[in-house]
N, C-alpha and C positions, 0 to 999 in steps of 0.2 A: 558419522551421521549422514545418514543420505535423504533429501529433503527432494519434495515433489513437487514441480508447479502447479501443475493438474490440480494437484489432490488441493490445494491451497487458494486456485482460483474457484473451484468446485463449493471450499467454503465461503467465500467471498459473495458467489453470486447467488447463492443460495440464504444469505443474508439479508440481501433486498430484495431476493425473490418475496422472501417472506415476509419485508417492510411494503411493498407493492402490494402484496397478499390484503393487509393492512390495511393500508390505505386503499382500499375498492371497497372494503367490509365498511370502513369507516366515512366512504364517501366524502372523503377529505377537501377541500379546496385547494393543495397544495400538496402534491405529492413527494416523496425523498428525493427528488430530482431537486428540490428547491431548500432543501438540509444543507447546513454551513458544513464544511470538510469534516472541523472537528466533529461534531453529530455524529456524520458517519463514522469516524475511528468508533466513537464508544458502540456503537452497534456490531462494527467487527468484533471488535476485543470480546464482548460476548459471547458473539457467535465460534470465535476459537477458544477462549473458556471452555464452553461446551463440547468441544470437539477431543479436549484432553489439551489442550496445549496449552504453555507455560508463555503469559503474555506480558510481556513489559513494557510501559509508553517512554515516551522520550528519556530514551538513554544518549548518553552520550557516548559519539564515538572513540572506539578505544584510542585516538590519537593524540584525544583532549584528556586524558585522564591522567596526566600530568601535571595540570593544571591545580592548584591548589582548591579554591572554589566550586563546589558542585554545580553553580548555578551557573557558570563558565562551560562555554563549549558549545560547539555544534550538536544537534542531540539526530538520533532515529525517530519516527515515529511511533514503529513498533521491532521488540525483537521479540522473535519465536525461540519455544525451548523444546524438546521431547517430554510427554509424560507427566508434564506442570509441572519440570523442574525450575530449582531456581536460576537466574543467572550470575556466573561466579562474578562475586565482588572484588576489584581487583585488589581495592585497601589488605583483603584478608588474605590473600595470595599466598602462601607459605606459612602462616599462622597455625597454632595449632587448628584455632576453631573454624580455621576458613578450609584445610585439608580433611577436618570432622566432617564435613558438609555433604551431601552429595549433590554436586551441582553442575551447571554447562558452560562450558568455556564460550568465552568469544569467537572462538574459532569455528567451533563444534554449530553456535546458534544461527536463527535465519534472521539477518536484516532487512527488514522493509519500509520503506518509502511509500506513501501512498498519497495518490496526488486526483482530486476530483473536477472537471471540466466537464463542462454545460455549452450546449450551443444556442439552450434558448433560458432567458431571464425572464420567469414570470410576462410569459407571452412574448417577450421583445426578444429579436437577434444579438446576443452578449456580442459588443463589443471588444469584449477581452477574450475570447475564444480562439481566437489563433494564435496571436502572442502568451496565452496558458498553457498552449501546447506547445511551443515553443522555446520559452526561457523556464519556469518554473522546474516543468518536469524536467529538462534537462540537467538542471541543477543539481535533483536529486540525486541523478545518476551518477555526475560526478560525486556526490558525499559520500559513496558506496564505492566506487571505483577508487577514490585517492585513498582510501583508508587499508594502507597494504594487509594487513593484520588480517582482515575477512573474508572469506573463504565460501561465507554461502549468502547472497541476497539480490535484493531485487525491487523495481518499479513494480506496485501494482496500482493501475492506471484505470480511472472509472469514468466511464466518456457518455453524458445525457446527448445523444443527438436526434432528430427530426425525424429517421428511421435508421435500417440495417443497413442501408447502401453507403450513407453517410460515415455511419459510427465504424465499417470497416474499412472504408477508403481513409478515412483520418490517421486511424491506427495504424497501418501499415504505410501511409505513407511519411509518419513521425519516426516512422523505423527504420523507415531508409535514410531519413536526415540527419539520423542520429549515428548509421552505420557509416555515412559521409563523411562526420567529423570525425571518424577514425576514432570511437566511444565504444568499449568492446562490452556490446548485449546480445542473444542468442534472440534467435526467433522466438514470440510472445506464447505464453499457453493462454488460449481467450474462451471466451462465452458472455456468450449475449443473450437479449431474450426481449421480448415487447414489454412495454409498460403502456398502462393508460395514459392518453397524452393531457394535460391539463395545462401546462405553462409553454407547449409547443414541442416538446422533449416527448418524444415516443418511442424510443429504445435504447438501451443501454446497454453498453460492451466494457466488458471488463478482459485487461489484458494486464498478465508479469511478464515484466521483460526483467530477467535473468542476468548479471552483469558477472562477467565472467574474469 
């Protein structure tokens, strides 16, 4: 299975293109810029829903799944299937009805992380804005990297900032800090685009960095 960034940041921003869309029609006082993360996921999941793909929320990685408890383990945010397949259950693994199945290995699906930073809070300069971009996403990246087992995923990184100058100098200079600590991600596939600014946030860039 061969899996595209492009194709996958394309759905992505085309998601809150159309939540922005949204909120202009509905002359909001608060636009998706000020959406809790979770929010966002359910609006992705949708929008790849739609698109044919097979969405799953926090799964747990395959390294946890050893683990007796399901409720045990570090989880994904999202994995991606081909086709709206399912993703194979590992309990059924060898089973008759788990080999009946037609479904996508761990190996075969896409893992993604998805992590939302804001430069502006409801008018005010976030506080937490550097250090977000700093320790959290990084984290991510390692849950995808330590998990030898996976074979295709990736950060997808949604950055509200002040304008485009801002929202690409961040991005790419988070990419060399992270190329730094010797963290092995491929150059981002991005897209950005203007939002109306209402809480100070007037553009959004959305970038997968790919861990390889």
């Amino acid at each position: 299975m061969q899996w595209c960034s492009d194709e996958l940041v394309e759905i992505a921003a085309n998601c809150l293109i159309k939540r922005a869309l949204d909120d202009d029609l509905e002359q909001t006082v608060y636009g998706f810029d000020s959406l809790k993360e979770l929010k966002i996921h359910t609006l992705l999941e949708e929008f790849f829903l739609n698109t044919n793909f097979g969405v799953w929320r926090e799964v747990r990685y395959p390294k946890e799944w050893h683990k007796s408890k399901k409720s045990e383990g570090i989880r994904c945010d999202f994995v991606l299937t081909p086709d709206g397949l399912p993703l194979k259950d590992p309990e059924l693994s060898g089973t008759l009805f788990g080999d009946a199945v037609e479904s996508v290995s761990a190996e075969e699906a896409y893992w993604m992380e998805v992590k939302v930073v804001r430069e502006f809070d409801y008018g005010q300069l976030s506080k937490k804005y550097s250090n977000d971009l700093k320790c959290p996403v990084k984290n991510d990246i390692l849950k995808i990297w330590s998990d030898g087992r996976l074979k295709h995923g990736g950060l997808l990184l949604m950055l509200y900032t002040a304008d485009q100058a801002t929202g690409m100098r961040d991005v790419l200079k988070w990419y060399e800090l992270i190329q730094q600590k010797g963290l092995p991600i491929r150059y981002p596939a991005l897209k950005d685009f203007k939002i109306t600014e209402r809480t100070g946030n007037g553009w959004c860039t959305i970038a997968l960095f790919e861990v390889e």
